[in-house]
Kinemage of the C-alpha trace (Angstrom):
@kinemage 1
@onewidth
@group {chain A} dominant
@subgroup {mainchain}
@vectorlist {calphas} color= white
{ca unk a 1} P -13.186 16.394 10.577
{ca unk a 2} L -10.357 14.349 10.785
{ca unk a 3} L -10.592 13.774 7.133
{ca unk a 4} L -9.419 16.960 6.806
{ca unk a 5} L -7.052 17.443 9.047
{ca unk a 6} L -4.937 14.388 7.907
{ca unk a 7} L -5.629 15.721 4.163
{ca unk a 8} L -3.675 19.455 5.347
{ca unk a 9} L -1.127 17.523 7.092
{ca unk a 10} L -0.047 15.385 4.077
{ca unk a 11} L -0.160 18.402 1.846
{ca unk a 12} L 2.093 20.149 3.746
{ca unk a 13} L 4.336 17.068 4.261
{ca unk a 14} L 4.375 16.347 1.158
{ca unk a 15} L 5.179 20.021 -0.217
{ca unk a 16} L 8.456 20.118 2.292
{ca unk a 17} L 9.196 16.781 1.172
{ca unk a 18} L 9.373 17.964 -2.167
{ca unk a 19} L 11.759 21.113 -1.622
{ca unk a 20} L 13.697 19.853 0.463
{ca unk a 21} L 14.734 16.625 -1.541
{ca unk a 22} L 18.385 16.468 -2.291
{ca unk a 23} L 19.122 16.095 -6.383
{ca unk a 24} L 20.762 12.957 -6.008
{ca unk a 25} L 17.973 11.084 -3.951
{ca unk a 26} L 17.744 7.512 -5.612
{ca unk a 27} L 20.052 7.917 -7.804
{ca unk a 28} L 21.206 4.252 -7.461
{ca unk a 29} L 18.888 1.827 -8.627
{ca unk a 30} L 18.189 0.537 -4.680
{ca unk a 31} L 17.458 -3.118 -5.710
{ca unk a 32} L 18.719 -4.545 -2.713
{ca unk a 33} L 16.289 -3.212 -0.411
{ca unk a 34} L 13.378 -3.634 -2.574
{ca unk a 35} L 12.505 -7.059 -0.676
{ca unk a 36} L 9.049 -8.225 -0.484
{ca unk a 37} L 6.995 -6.478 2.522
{ca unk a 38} P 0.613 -4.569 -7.159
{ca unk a 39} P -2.122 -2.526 -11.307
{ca unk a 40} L -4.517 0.181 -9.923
{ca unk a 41} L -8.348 -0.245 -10.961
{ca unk a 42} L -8.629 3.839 -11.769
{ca unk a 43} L -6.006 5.269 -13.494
{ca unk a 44} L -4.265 8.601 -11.774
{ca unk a 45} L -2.945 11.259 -13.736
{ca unk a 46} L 0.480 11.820 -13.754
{ca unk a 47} L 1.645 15.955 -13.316
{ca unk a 48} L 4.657 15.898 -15.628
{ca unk a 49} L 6.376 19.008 -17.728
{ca unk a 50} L 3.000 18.060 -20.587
{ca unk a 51} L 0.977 19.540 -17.724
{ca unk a 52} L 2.565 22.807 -17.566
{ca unk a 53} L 0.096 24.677 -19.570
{ca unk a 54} L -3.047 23.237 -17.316
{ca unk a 55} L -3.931 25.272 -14.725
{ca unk a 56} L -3.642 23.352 -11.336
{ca unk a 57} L -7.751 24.139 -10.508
{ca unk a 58} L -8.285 21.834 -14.367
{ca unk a 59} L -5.780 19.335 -13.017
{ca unk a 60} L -7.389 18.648 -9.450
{ca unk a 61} L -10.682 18.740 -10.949
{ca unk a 62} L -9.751 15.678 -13.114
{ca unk a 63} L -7.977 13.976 -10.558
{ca unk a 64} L -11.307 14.100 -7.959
{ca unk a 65} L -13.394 12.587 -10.888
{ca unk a 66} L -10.641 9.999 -11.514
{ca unk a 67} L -10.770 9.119 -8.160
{ca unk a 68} L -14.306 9.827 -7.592
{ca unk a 69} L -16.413 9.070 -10.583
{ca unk a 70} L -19.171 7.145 -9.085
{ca unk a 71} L -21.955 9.886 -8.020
{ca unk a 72} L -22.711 8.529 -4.405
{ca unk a 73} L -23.168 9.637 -1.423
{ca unk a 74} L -19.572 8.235 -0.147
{ca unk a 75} L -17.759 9.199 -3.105
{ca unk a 76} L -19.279 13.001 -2.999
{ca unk a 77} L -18.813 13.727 0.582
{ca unk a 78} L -14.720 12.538 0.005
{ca unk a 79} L -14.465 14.570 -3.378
{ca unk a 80} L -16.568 17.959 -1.706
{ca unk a 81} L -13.936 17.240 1.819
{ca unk a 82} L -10.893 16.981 -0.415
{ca unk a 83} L -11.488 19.774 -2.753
{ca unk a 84} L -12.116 21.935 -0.156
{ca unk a 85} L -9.007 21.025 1.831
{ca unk a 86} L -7.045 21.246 -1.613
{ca unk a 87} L -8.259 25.088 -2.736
{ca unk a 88} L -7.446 26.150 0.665
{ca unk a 89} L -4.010 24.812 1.740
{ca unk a 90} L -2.703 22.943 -1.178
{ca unk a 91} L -2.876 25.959 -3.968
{ca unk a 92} L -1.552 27.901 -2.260
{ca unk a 93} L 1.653 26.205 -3.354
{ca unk a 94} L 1.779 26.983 -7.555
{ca unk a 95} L 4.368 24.536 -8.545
{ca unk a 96} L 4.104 21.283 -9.907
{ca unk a 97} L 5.436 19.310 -7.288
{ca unk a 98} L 2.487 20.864 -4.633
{ca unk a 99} L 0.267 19.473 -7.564
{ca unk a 100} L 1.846 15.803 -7.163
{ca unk a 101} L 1.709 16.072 -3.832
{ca unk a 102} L -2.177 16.445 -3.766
{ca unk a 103} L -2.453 13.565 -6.417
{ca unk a 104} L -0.801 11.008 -4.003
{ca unk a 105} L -3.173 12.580 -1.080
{ca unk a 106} L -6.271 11.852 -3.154
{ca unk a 107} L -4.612 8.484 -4.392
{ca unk a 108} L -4.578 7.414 -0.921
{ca unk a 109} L -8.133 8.516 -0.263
{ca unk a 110} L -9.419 6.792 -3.177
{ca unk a 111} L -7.764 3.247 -2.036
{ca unk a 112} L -8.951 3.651 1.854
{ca unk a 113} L -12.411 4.774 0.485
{ca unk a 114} L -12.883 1.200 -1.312
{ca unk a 115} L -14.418 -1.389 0.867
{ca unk a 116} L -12.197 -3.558 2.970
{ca unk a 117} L -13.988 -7.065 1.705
{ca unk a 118} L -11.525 -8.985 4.401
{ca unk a 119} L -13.121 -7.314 7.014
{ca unk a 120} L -17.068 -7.721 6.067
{ca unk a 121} L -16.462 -11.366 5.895
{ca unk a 122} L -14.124 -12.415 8.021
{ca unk a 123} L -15.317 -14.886 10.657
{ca unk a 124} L -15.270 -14.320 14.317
{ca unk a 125} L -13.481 -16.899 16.734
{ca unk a 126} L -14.870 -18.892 19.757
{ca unk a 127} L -13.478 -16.574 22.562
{ca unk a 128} L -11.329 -19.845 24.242
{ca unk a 129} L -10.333 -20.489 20.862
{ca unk a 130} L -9.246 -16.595 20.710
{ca unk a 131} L -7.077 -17.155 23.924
{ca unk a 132} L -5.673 -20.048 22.762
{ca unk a 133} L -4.653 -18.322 19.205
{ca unk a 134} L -3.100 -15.328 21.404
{ca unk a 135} L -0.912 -17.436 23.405
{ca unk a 136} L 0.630 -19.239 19.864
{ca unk a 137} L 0.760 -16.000 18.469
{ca unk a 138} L 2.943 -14.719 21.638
{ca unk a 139} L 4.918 -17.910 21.426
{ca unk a 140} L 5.660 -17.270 18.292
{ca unk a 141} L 6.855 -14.034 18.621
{ca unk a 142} L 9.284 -14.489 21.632
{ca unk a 143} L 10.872 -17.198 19.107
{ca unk a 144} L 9.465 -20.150 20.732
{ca unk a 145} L 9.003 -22.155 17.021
{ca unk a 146} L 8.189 -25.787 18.133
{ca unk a 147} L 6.257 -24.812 20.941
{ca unk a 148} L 4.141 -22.762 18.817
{ca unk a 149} L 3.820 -25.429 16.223
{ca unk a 150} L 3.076 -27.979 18.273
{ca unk a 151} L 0.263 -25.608 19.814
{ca unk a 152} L -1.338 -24.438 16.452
{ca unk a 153} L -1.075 -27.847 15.318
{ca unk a 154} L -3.143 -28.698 18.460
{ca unk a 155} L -5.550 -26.066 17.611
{ca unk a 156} L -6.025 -27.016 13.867
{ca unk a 157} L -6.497 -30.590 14.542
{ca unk a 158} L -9.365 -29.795 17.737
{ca unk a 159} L -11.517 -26.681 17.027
{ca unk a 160} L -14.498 -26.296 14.652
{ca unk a 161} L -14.905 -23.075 12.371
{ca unk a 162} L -11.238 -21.677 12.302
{ca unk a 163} L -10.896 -18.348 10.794
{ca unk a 164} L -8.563 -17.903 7.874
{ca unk a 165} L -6.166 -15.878 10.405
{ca unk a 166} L -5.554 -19.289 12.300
{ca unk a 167} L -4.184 -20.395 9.164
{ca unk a 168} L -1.973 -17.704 8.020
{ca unk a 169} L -0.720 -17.827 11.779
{ca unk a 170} L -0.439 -21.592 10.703
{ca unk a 171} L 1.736 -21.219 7.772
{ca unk a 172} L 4.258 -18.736 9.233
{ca unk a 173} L 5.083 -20.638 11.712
{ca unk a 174} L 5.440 -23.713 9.405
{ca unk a 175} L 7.873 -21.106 7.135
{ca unk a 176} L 9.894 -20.298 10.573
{ca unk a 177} L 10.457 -23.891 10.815
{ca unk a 178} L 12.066 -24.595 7.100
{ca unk a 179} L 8.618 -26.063 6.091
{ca unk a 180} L 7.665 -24.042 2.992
{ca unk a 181} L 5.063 -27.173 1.120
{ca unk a 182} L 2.956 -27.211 4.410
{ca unk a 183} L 3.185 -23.259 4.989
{ca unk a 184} L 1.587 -23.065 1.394
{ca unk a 185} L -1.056 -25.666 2.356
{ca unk a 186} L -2.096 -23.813 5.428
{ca unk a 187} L -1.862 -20.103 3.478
{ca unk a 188} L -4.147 -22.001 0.354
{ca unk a 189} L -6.518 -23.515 3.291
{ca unk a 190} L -7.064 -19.893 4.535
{ca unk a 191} L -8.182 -18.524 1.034
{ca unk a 192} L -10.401 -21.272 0.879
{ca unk a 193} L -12.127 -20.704 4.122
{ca unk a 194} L -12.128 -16.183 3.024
{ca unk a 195} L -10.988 -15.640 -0.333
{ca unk a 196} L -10.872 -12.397 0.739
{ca unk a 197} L -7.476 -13.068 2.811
{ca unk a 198} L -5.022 -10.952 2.056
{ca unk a 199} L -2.763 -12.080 4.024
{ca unk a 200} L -3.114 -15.154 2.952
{ca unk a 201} L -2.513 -14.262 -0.929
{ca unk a 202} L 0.049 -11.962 -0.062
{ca unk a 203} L 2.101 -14.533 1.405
{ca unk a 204} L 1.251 -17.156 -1.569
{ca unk a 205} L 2.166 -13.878 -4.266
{ca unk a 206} L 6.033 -13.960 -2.123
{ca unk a 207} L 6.428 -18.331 -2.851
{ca unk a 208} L 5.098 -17.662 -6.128
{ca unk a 209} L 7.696 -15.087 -6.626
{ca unk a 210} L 10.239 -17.233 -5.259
{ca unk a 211} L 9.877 -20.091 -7.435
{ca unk a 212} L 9.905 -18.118 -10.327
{ca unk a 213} L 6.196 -18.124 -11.172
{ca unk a 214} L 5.604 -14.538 -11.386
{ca unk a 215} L 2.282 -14.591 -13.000
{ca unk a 216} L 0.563 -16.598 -10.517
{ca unk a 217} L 2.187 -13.988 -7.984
{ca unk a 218} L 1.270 -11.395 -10.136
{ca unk a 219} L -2.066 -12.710 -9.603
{ca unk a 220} L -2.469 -13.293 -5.723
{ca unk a 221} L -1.068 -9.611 -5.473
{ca unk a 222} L -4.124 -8.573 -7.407
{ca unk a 223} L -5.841 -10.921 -5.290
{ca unk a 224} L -4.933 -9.207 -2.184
{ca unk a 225} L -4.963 -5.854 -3.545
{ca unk a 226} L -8.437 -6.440 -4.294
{ca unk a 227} L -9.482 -8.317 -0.845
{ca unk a 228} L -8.732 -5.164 1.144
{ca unk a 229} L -7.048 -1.893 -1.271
{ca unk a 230} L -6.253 -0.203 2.064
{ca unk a 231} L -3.004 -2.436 2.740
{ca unk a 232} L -0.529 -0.838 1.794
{ca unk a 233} L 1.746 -3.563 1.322
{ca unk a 234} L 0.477 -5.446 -1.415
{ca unk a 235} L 1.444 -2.512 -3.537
{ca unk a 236} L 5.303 -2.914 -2.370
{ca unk a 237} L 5.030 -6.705 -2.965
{ca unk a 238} L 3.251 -5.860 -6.528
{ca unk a 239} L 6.086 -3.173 -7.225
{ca unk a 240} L 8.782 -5.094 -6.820
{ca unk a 241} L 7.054 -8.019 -8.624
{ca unk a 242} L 6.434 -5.392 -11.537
{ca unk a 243} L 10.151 -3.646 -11.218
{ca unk a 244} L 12.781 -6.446 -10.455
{ca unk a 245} L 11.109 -8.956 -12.261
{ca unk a 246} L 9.021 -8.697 -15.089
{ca unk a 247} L 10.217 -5.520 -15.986
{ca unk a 248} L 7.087 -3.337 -16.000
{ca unk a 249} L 8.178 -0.050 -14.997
{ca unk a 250} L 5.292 1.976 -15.447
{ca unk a 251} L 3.137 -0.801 -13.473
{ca unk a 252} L 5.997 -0.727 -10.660
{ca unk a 253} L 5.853 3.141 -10.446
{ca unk a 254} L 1.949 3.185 -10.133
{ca unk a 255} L 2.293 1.049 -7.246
{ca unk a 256} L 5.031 2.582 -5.183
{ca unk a 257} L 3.155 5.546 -5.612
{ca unk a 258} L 0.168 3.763 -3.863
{ca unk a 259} L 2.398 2.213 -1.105
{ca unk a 260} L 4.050 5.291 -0.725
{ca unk a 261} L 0.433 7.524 -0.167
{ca unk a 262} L -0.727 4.784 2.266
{ca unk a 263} L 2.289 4.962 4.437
{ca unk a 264} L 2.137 8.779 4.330
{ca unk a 265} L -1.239 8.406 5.469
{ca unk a 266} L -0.746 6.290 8.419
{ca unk a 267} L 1.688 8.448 9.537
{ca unk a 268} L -0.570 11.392 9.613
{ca unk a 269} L -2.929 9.620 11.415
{ca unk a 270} L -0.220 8.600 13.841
{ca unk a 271} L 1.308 12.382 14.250
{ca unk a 272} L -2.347 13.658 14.721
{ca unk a 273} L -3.336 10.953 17.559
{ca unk a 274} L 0.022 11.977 19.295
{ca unk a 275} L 0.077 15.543 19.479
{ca unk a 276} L -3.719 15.855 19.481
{ca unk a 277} L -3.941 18.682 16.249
{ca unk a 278} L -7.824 19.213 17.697
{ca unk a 279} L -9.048 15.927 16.857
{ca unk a 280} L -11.549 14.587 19.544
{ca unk a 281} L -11.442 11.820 21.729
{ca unk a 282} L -13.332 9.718 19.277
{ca unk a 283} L -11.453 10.522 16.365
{ca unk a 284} L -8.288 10.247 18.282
{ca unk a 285} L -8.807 6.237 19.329
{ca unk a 286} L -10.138 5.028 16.056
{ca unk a 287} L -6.573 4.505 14.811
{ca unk a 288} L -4.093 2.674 16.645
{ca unk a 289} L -1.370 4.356 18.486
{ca unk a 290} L 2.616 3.037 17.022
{ca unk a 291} L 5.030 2.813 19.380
{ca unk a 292} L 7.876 4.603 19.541
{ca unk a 293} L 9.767 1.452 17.365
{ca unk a 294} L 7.102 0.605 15.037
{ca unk a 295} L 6.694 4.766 13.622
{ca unk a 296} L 10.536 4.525 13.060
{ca unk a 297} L 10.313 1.733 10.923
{ca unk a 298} L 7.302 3.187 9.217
{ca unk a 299} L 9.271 6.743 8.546
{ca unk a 300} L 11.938 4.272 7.404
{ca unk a 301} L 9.483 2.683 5.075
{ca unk a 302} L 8.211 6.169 3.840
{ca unk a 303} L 12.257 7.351 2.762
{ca unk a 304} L 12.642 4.372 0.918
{ca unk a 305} L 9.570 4.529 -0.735
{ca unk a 306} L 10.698 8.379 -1.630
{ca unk a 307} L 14.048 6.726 -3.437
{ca unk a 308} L 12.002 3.652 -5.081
{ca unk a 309} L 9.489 6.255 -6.572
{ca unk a 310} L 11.805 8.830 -7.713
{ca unk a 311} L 14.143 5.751 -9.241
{ca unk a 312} L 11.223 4.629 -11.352
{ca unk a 313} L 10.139 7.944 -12.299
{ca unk a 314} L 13.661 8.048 -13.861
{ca unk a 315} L 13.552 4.852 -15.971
{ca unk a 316} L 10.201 5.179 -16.862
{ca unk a 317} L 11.452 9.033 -18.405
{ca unk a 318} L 14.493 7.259 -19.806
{ca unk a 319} L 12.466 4.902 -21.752
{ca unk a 320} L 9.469 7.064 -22.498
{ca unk a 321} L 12.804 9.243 -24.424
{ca unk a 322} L 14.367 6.300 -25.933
{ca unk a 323} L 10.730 4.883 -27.687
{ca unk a 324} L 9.833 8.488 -28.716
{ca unk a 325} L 13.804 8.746 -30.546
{ca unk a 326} L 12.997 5.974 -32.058
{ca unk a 327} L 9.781 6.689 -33.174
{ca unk a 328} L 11.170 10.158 -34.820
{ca unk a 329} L 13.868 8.014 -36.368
{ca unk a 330} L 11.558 5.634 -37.828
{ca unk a 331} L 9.822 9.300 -39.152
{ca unk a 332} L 12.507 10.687 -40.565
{ca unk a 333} L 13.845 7.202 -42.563
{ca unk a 334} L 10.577 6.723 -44.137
């Protein structure tokens, strides 16, 4: 199965990754790339020195009923798949960072095994309406900005049962054009029409952010996060939320874990469609193929991650030291 296959490969990524990582990776704090692009439901457990005396079979057992608690018939065949791709490539590497490694594989499982609620609702377009949509859309992305407004506006204004897409679509183009109060009116017209937009919320969660209201972005993060977990990111929006400001490092570092898994993912999927790696036909064409441009920017995306991660990992140590000094001071004056 491909399951499988894309399991192995991240392991082995992931392990390389690991030993090959120079000492002084993210050693700045890398604020200035951590731009906008959110807290997990299940908790994953983090292999730190406190783990040493654990054997790595205890620790991968936990993580799969973490991950997988729920006894169904989904949830089982992903836990027997990954356990069985982790006791035969994965263990065979005995330190802790192998052990990681498989922790942000079955993180990203978990998250792609959830249901994509955007998806089961989302409403299908009149196929002149689709045309019409795909010509803005290409408008729009050769830079044509009142040509495409005045075409979306056209569309908005004439056709019946719009999808909440239209209206994302909408309030981009409204944000190209300096026009941030009527992008935010099209993006909150989308999430009325699917409340399951992520797109949608994601783009309210950045305005939100940018006017300094970082609960209610806080919350359309969640919103999105929810609306389809597979999206990866809504966890770098959330993380930097979390990390730059509000100053919730652990939350941050849960999340660039989870952006950083997804991406890792979707570049295994990637690698195996392009150099085959046994998958079928069928397997092969149920992911779309990058182009050469967009799989540099998503390795791009995947080293930065690597810094943000190993950054927080850092401060969240650092203060995890400073609260337990102060703790035995607090001991030792009493």
């Amino acid at each position: 199965m491909i399951y499988k296959r894309i399991l192995i490969l991240l392991i082995l990524a992931g392990l390389g990754a690991c030993s090959s990582l120079p000492s002084s990776l993210g050693e700045t704090n890398d604020k200035s790339a951590r731009g906008d692009a959110s807290e997990q439901d299940e908790a994953v457990p983090v292999l730190t020195d406190k783990n040493a005396g654990e054997s790595q079979g205890s620790i991968l057992q936990r993580m799969l009923q973490t991950l997988f608690p729920d006894d169904t018939a989904k949830n089982s065949a992903a836990k027997t798949a990954a356990q069985e791709t982790i006791s035969g490539t994965a263990m065979q590497n005995r330190t802790g960072e192998g052990a990681q490694s498989a922790a942000d594989i079955l993180l990203a499982q978990s998250l792609l095994s959830k249901t994509d609620l955007f998806k089961a609702s989302k409403r299908t377009l009149h196929p002149s309406t689709k045309v019409r949509v795909a010509e803005v859309i290409s408008q729009f992305k050769r830079g044509e900005l009142a040509q495409s407004e005045r075409d979306i506006s056209q569309i908005l204004s004439r056709e019946l049962n719009l999808s909440s897409s239209v209206y994302v679509l909408a309030g981009d183009i409204a944000l190209a054009n300096n026009k941030p109060d009527e992008a935010t009116e099209h993006y909150m017209q989308a999430l009325k029409i699917n409340g399951y937009s992520a797109k949608a919320a994601n783009r309210l969660g950045m305005q939100m952010r940018e006017q300094g209201k970082f609960h209610e972005a806080q919350a359309y993060y969640t919103q999105a996060i929810t609306a389809q977990p597979g999206m990866p990111y809504s966890y770098r929006n959330r993380a930097v939320l979390f990390d730059l400001y509000m100053n919730h490092k652990a939350k941050a570092l849960q999340d660039y874990r989870a952006y950083s898994a997804l991406l890792n993912y979707a570049l295994a999927v990637q690698e195996d469609n392009g150099f085959g790696n046994g998958a079928s036909a069928a397997e092969a064409s149920s992911a779309p193929v990058l182009s050469e441009q967009e799989t540099k920017a998503l390795k791009s995306n995947i080293s930065l991650a690597k810094r943000w991660v190993a950054d927080l990992e850092r401060q969240v140590d650092a203060l995890a030291s400073v609260q337990n000094s102060k703790a035995v001071d607090e001991v030792s004056t009493q």
